[in-house]
C-alpha positions, -999 to 999 in steps of 0.1 A, spaced: 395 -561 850 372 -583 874 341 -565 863 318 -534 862 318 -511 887 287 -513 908 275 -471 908 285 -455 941 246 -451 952 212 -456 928 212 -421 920 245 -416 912 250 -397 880 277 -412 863 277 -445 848 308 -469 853 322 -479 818 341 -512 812 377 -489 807 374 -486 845 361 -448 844 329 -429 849 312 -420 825 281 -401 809 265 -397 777 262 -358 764 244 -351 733 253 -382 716 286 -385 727 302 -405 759 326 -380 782 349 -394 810 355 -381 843 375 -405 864 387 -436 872 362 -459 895 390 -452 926 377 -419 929 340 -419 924 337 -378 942 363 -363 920 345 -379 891 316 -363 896 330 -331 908 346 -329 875 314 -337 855 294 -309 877 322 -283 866 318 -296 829 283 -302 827 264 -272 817 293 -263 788 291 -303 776 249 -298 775 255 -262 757 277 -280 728 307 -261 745 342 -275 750 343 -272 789 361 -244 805 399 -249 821 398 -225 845 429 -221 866 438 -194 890 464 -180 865 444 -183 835 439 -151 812 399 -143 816 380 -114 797 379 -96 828 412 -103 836 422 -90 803 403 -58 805 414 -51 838 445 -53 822 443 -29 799 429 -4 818 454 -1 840 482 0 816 463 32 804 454 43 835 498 41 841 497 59 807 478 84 820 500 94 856 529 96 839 517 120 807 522 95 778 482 104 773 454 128 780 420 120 796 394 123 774 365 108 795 354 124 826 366 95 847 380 55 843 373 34 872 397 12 887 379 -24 875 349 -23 852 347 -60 855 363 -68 886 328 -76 901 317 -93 877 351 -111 873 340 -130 839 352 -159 839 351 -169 802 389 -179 793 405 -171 760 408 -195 736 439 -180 720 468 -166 739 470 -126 730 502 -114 708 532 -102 725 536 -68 731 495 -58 725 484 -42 760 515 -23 767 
């Protein structure tokens, strides 16, 4: 390694660490986000980590197939919503909408995965 990275402009947010990677310092504790190759992806990543890494949070993986709360809920509904066309139960509410939380569309993942078998 020749030496530090010089930051991509004065205001730059990141810092460049002697590994070869961006870097910034959290609530005591230094968090990577790239290597110096890639100085935008860096900080994209640390814009899509920041507030969780400030809050004490581990940061969020969001993927598009990722199991959300809403996702999960919406889930659920309609499996009882299925239940309910074909007879297996009764309404006893005066109506279920289609997606509670669709508009919301939470986007807090699940930490664990859900048993097998529980929303059927």
């Amino acid at each position: 390694m020749a030496g530090k990275q010089a930051k991509t402009y004065p205001d730059f947010a990141l810092t460049p660490h002697a590994n070869g990677q961006w870097c910034k310092k959290i609530r005591s504790k230094v968090y990577f986000f790239g290597v110096w190759d890639d100085p935008a992806a860096a900080l994209q990543k640390y814009v899509e980590q920041r507030d969780d890494l400030q809050a004490g949070r581990q940061p969020r993986r969001l993927s598009g197939d990722e199991l959300t709360v809403g996702r999960l809920c919406n889930h659920f509904l309609f499996a009882k919503e299925s239940r309910l066309l074909t007879g297996e139960l009764e309404r006893r509410l005066p109506s279920i909408r289609k997606s509670p939380v669709a508009h919301h569309e939470h986007a807090r993942a699940l930490h664990r995965p859900l048993p097998a078998g529980c929303c059927r």
